[in-house]
C-alpha positions in Angstrom: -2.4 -7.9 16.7 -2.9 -4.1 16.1 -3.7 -5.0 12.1 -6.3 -7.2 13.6 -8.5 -4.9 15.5 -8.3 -2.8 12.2 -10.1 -5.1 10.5 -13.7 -4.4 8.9 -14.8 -7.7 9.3 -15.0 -10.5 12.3 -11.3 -11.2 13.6 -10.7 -14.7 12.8 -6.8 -14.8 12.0 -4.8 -12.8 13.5 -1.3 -13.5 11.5 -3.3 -13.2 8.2 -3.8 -9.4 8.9 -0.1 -9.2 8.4 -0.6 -10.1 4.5 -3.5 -8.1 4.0 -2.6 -4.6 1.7 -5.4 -2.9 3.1 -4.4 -3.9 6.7 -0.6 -3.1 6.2 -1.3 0.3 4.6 -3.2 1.3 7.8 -1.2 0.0 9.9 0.9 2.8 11.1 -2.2 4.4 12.4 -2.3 1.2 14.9 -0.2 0.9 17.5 0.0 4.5 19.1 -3.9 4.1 19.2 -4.5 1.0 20.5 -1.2 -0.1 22.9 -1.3 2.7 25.5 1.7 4.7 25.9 2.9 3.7 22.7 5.0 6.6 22.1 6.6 7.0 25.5 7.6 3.1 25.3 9.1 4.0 21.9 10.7 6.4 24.1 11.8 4.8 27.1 12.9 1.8 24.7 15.8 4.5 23.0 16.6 5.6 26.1 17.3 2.3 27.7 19.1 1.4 24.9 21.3 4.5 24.7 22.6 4.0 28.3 25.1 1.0 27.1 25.2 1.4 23.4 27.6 3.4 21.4 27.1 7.4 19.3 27.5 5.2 16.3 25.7 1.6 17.4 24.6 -0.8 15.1 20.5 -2.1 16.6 19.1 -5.0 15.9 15.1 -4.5 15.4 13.1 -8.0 15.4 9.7 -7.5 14.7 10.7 -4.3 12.4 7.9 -4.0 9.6 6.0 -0.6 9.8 8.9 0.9 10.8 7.1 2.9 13.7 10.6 2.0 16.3 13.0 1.8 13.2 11.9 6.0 12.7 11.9 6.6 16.6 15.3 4.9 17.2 16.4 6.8 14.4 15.4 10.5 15.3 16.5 10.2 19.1 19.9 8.8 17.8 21.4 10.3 14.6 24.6 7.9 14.0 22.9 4.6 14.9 22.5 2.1 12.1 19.8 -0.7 12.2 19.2 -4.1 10.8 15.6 -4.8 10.9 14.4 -8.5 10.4 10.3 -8.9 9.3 8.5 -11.9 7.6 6.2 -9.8 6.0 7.6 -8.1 2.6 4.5 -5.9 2.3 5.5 -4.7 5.9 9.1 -4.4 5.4 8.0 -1.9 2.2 6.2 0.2 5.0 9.1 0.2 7.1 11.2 1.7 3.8 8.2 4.5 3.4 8.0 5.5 7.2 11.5 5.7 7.4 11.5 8.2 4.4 15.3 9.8 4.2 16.1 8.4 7.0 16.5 4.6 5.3 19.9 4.7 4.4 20.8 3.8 8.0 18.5 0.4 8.1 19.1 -2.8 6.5 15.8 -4.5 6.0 15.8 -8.8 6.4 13.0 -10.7 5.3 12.1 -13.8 7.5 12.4 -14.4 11.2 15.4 -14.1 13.6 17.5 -16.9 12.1 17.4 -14.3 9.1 19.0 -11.9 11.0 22.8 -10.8 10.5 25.2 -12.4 12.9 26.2 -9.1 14.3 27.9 -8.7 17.1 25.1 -6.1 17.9 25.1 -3.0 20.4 21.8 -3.2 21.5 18.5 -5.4 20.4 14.6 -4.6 20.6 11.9 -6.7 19.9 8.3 -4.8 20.3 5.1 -6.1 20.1 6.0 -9.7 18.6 7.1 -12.4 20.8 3.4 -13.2 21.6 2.6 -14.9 18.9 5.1 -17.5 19.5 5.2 -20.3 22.3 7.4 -20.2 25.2 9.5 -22.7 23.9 9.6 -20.8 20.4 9.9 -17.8 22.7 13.5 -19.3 24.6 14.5 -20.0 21.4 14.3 -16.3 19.7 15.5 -14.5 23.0 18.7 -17.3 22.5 19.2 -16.3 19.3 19.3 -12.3 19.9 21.3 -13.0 22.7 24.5 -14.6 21.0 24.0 -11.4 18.4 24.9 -8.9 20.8 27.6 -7.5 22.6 28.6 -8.6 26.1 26.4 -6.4 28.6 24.3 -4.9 25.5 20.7 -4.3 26.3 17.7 -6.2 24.7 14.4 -4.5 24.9 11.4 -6.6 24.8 7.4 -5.7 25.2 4.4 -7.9 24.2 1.3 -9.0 25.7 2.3 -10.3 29.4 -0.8 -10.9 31.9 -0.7 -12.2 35.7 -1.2 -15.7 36.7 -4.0 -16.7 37.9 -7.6 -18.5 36.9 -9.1 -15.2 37.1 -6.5 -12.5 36.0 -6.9 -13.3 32.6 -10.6 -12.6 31.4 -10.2 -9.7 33.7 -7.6 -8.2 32.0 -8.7 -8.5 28.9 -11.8 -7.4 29.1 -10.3 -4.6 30.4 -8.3 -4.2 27.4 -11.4 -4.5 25.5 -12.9 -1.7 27.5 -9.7 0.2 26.3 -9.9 -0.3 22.4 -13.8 1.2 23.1 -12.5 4.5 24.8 -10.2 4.5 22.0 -13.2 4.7 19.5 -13.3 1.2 18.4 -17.0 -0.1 17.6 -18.5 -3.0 20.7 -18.7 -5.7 18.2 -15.1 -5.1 17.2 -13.6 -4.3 20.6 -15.5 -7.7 21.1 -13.7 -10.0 18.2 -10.3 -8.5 19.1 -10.6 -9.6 22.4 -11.9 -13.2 21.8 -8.7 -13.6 18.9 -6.1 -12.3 21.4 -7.3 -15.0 24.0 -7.6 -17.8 21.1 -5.0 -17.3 19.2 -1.8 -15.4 21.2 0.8 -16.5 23.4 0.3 -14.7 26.5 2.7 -15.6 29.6 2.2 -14.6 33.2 5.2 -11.7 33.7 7.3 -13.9 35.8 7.5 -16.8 33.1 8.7 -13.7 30.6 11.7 -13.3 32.9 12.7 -16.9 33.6 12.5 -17.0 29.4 15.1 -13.6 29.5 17.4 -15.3 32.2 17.2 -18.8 31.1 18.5 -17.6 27.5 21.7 -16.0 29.5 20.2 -12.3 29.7 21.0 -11.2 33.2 18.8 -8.5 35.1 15.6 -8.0 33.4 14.0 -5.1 34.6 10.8 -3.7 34.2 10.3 -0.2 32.4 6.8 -0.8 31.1 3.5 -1.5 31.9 0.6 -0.2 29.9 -3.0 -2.8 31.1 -2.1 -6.1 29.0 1.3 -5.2 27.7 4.6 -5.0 29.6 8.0 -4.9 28.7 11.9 -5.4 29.9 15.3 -4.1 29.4 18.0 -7.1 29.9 21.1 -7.3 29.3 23.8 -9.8 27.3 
């Protein structure tokens, strides 16, 4: 999503912007820009995840190219070790150059969560990802990072979530549109962004997120974030 509003051109696809060199080199400039509070929720998310996991956890990361949360997780916990799963290779190389020195302590996995090692896991996160899959695709992931981890490890998840209702939606994002303007993004862009998220992402009402988290055996999803459009959830295995 963030690759997309980089774009020069008209927003048309938003998963292509994950292939595109131009897009992927930029892309670290993205997400602290244009998903507000970014770096708190990077935060918040180690925090969360520190309460249950262990000095020397091993994290699983889904969603893990760039390598933005891979370098966060890694400076607020120096003995953690990470497996981060990405379909994009060009991505995945990012994630290797963000993480500079300290890439020794991730293992990088092309491909999507059935890619990723069978653990048992201390703790999982999944940022910025799941909406661009179904809800049914959606159950399926949160089942699979659930029999990864630990009994009563935490999962962190944030994406795209707005209220129900016929009306919440174009409110909301036009308000989000509003917010990639103040963040310096030209009309017509801001504009195209907006229409691809609504065409072309999975967004679920916040209650439906939770029934997918509980449904998938993940008991007491909480809240930690809300940032306009985006919100995410600590629950636990």
């Amino acid at each position: 999503m963030i690759r997309a509003i980089e774009q020069d051109n008209t927003v048309t696809d938003l998963q292509s912007a994950f292939a595109d060199p131009q897009m992927v080199a930029k892309y670290t400039e993205g997400p602290p820009r244009f998903v507000p509070g970014y770096t708190s929720m990077l935060s918040m998310a180690a925090i969360l995840l520190a309460e249950r996991a262990r000095e020397d956890a091993r994290i699983l990361v889904l969603g893990a190219g760039g390598g933005l949360e891979l370098k966060a997780f890694a400076e607020a916990q120096p003995r953690w070790s990470f497996d981060g799963v990405d379909p994009s290779a060009a991505m995945l190389d990012l994630a290797r150059q963000t993480l500079g020195p300290l890439a020794s302590r991730a293992r990088l996995h092309q491909g999507y969560v059935d890619c990723a090692p069978e653990g048992p896991f201390d703790g999982a996160t999944c940022l910025l990802t799941l909406h661009f899959v179904d809800a049914e695709e959606r159950h399926r992931i949160a089942c699979e990072i659930r029999r990864r981890l630990k009994p009563g490890s935490p999962f962190v998840a944030a994406h795209f979530s707005i209220p129900s209702g016929d009306d919440e939606r174009p409110i909301w994002l036009s308000r989000y549109s509003a917010f990639l303007l103040a963040a310096g993004i030209e009309p017509d862009k801001a504009a195209a962004a907006r229409a691809a998220i609504d065409a072309q992402l999975s967004i679920l009402p916040p209650h439906q997120d939770e029934a997918i988290l509980r449904s998938a055996g993940f008991s007491a999803p909480n809240l930690f974030y809300t940032g306009f459009t985006f919100r995410g959830w600590v629950a636990y295995a």
